[in-house]
C-alpha positions, 0 to 999 in steps of 0.5 A: 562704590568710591569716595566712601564714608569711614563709619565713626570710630562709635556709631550712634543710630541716634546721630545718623538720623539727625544727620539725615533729618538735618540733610532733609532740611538742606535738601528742601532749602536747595543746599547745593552741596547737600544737593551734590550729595544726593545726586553722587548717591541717590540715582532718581533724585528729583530736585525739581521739586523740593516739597517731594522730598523725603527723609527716606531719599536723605536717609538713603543718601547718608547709608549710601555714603557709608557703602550700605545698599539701603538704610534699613540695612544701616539701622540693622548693622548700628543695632548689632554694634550697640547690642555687641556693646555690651559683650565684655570680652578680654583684650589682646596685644596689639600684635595679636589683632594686627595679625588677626587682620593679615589672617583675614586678608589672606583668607580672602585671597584663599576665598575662606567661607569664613572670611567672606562671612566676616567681611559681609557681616561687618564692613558696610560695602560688604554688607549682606553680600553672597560669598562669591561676590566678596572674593571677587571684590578688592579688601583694602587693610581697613576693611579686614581691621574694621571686620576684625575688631567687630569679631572681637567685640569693637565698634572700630579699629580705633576702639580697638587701639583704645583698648589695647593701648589703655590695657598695655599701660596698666600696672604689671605687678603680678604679685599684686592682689586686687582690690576685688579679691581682697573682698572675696577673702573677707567674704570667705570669712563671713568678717564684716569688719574686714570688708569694711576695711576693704571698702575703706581702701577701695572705695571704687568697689561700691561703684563698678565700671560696665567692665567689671559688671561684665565680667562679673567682678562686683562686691555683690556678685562675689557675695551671692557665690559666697552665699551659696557656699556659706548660706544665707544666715552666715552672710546676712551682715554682709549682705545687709551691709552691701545692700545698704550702701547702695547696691542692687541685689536685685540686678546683681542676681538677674546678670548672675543668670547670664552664667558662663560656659559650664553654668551649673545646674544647682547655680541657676537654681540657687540664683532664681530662689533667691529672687532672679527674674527668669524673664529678664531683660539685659542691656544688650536687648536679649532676654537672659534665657536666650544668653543662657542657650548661648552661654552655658553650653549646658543643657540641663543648667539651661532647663532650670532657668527655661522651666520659670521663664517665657520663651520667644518662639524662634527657630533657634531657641526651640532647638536649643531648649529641645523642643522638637514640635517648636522646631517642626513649627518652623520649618516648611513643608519641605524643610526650608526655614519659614519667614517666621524663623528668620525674624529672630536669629541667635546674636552669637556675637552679643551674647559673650562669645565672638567669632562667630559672624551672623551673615545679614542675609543667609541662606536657608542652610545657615538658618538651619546650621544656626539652630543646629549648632545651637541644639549641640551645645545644649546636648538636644540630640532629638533636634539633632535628629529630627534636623537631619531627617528633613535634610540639613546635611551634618556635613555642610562646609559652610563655616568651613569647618565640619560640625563633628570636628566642635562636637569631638573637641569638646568632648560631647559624647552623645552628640558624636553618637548622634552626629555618627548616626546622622551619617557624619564623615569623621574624615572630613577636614576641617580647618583651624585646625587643619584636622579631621574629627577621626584625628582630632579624637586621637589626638586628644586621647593621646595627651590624656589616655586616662580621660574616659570621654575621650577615651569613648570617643575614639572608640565611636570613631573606630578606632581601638583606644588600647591598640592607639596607646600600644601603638603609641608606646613604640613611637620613637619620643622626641625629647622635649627642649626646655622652655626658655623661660623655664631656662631663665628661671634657674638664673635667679634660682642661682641668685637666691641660693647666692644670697642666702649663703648656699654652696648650690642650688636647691629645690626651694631656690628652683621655686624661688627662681619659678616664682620670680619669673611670673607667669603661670607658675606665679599664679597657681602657686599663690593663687589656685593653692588658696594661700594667704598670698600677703602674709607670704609676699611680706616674708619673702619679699626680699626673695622675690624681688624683680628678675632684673635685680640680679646678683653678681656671683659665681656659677653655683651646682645643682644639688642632687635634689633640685637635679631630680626635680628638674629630671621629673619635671622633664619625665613628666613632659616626655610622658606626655609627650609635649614639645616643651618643658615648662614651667608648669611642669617643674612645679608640679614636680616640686609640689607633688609628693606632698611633703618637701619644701614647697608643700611646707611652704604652701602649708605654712601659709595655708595653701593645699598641695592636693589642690595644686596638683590637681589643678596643674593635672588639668592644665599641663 
């Protein structure tokens, strides 16, 4: 179809039906451009006589124009993109998603299942297509750009850039701490007065943006976590106080129960006891219930929240609350979906976590493959296995990737057993990453031997995790190449040693030299050690001034100290055998024993070095 319409950069439903209630007035009157409209669009229009003209023939036109096969199907795509609205989701660089688009088009090229569902899912021509007719048709850079910035959460390219843009200008200073935070911390210490003070300052906390709301960085979703922790009485004042500026405890508990991946349990609980409704409504039109299946990927966390609230009856949300007869009630005689299960789909892409494109018209395996994921991520093997058993293949490829490789990535141990025992081909490759689950689950032993999980699922896999690890000691070790932006630190590690008068370079000035580059050893040294990050800013500010503020001098040694250091840290990265030496690392090798410069630093100004450490364990 040539000569198409580009979708507005924020489609409106509202609009597109004026548009065509406008259109049908034209068309009536005789209007020969609207009437040249109709006809390049709508093959049985009849002007002959106006009076048979209806909003259907103009709504047709409209949805043509933009490349939709008919305007229900409009009406379905600017609904999701509304509902995808509220989905808050963190923005990238520019170079990331332009790269997402090249990725896109070559996969088209490769006839990726994935690609083909992304395009039919969100470029108008496209849209509700079979995979075999969107390979064989030509993808233009606009679409993949509009089908890329729909998987990331956008209503269009053009957003997209808006976004990207307005977070590129954002002041960088990575010493700074936010407005938000600086709450939290008075909020930790029940002090009223120093909340007001905040406020004071920050007089925009009492009016989030929907940004913050969506990510949750509001005064009083800081002050119900709080709460928990502290209890009710210790943090009435503030509670009160907050309450009587203005804000909503009552929604500010409700979003509470939108929850994260690895919701608690105890959370949900803490959440409904003190008033959030089980039943509730989000903007995005999708009960709270429905974003918990999605969300929490926690079973028992899910079951909290389900036991006071009202299910819709769908094929999906019965998988995913484990409810083996409300699946069976939505399958047919020969285990085909029933009309009823394909009426309520689950809206992965609105509910938080994209990437995963609903195709608008699917097939009966994927309405199948739809409730089975979902039935994973909650841990429900028995739907897992009554799934099976009325013949949806555990091997189907046609979200390109096997299910045991998600199952066996996110360490979900009796969903592997249950996979295994559904007959999952552990050898089947998957692709992003280019592995089978057998692989993968070896891989991932191999960085983290000590991981009991991992551990268990190499053993289902078959494979014998002490033979892996005996295997792996007589592997010859490519030593790890230092990262350049570790090697860069040790410059103004030189120039701090400089200008105190050093003859060399020591530990500290190895941390002083980290901590001016930024980055993530910035972060968990100041932040995940819980330190009092302004009263260290203000007395060592004239250390950690900015890279670029360097000193003319000599090239100074390294002392013995800050050389074992730098040989720990790279111990540490060939014990695990990384490719690189980073950052990370040599902090941890300057924090680990304990005591030492660093851990006296992080002491002094109230900072843990056992949760430091525990935290880059984690993350190295």
């Amino acid at each position: 179809m040539s000569g198409l319409r580009s979708l507005p950069p924020r489609p409106s439903l509202e609009f597109e039906r004026k548009a065509a209630k406008a259109l049908l007035r034209r068309l009536r009157a005789g209007d020969p451009d609207a009437r040249a409209r109709a006809r390049a669009r709508h093959p049985t229009f009849d002007a002959s006589a106006p009076a048979r003209i209806h909003l259907a023939d103009a709504q047709l036109v409209i949805a043509r124009e933009y490349g939709f096969t008919s305007w229900p199907k409009l009406v379905r795509y600017f609904r999701d993109v509304e509902r995808q609205r509220h989905a808050h989701r963190s923005v990238d660089s520019r170079d990331f998603y332009e790269a997402s688009v090249r990725s896109l088009l070559a996969e088209h090229r490769q006839r990726r299942a994935w690609a083909g569902r992304a395009l039919a899912s969100y470029v108008p021509r496209f849209y509700g297509m079979r995979g075999d007719d969107v390979f064989a048709a030509t993808v233009t850079e606009d679409d993949a750009r509009l089908a890329v910035a729909r998987l990331y959460g956008f209503p269009s390219w053009e957003v997209l850039l808006e976004r990207t843009a307005a977070e590129a200008s954002r002041p960088r200073d990575q010493w700074e701490v936010e407005s938000i935070q600086r709450a939290a911390q008075a909020m930790a210490a029940a002090d009223l007065d120093a909340l007001k003070r905040v406020v004071e300052a920050h007089p925009d906390l009492l009016h989030p943006t929907d940004e913050d709301e969506g990510l949750g960085r509001t005064l009083l979703r800081s002050a119900i976590a709080h709460e928990q922790v502290q209890g009710v009485a210790a943090m009435r004042p503030i509670m009160e106080w907050l309450t009587a500026q203005g804000l909503d405890l009552q929604h500010a508990l409700n979003v509470g129960l939108l929850g994260h991946m690895g919701m608690k349990p105890e959370t949900v609980r803490y959440l409904l006891d003190r008033g959030a409704d089980p039943n509730w409504v989000a903007p995005n039109g999708i009960p709270v219930l429905e974003q918990a299946l999605l969300r929490y990927w926690n079973g028992p966390a899910v079951d909290v929240l389900a036991a006071r609230a009202v299910p819709r009856r769908a094929l999906w949300i019965a998988a995913g609350l484990g409810n083996v007869d409300g699946v069976r009630r939505s399958l047919s005689a020969t285990g085909t979906p029933t009309p009823a299960a394909r009426r309520l789909r689950p809206p992965f892409d609105a509910a938080g976590y994209g990437g995963i494109p609903s195709h608008p018209d699917p097939s009966d395996e994927e309405i199948l493959l739809e409730a089975f994921v979902v039935a994973m991520s909650n841990g429900r093997t028995a739907v897992m296995e009554y799934l099976a058993s009325r013949g949806f293949d555990v091997n189907t490829r046609i979200w390109d990737t096997p299910l045991a490789n998600p199952a066996v990535g996110n360490g979900w141990v009796p969903v592997v057993e249950c996979l295994i025992r559904c007959g999952a081909d552990l050898d089947l490759k998957g692709w992003r990453p280019d592995q089978s689950a057998r692989e993968i689950a070896r891989e991932l032993f191999e960085q983290a031997p000590q991981h009991a999980d991992r551990r268990r699922i190499v053993e289902l896999c078959g494979m014998n995790p002490d033979a892996i690890l005996a295997e792996l000691e007589t592997r010859p070790v490519t030593p790890p190449r230092v990262e350049p932006r570790l090697q860069e630190a040790l410059e103004p590690a030189g120039d701090d040693a400089f200008r105190l008068g050093q003859p060399e370079i020591r530990p500290e000035n190895l941390l002083f030299g980290l901590l001016r580059g930024g980055g993530p050893p910035l972060l968990y040294f100041t932040r995940v050690s819980r330190m009092d990050l302004d009263r260290f800013r203000a007395d060592v500010a004239d250390r950690v001034r900015a890279v670029v503020d360097r000193a003319a001098r000599p090239r100074l040694p390294v002392d013995a100290d800050a050389q074992a250091a730098i040989q720990a840290a790279i111990a540490l990265a060939t014990e695990r055998r990384r490719e690189t030496v980073q950052g990370l690392h040599l902090l941890y090798a300057l924090t680990r024993a304990g005591h030492g410069t660093a851990a006296d630093l992080l002491a002094r100004y109230g900072g843990n070095a056992a949760i430091l450490n525990q935290e880059l364990e984690r993350a190295m």
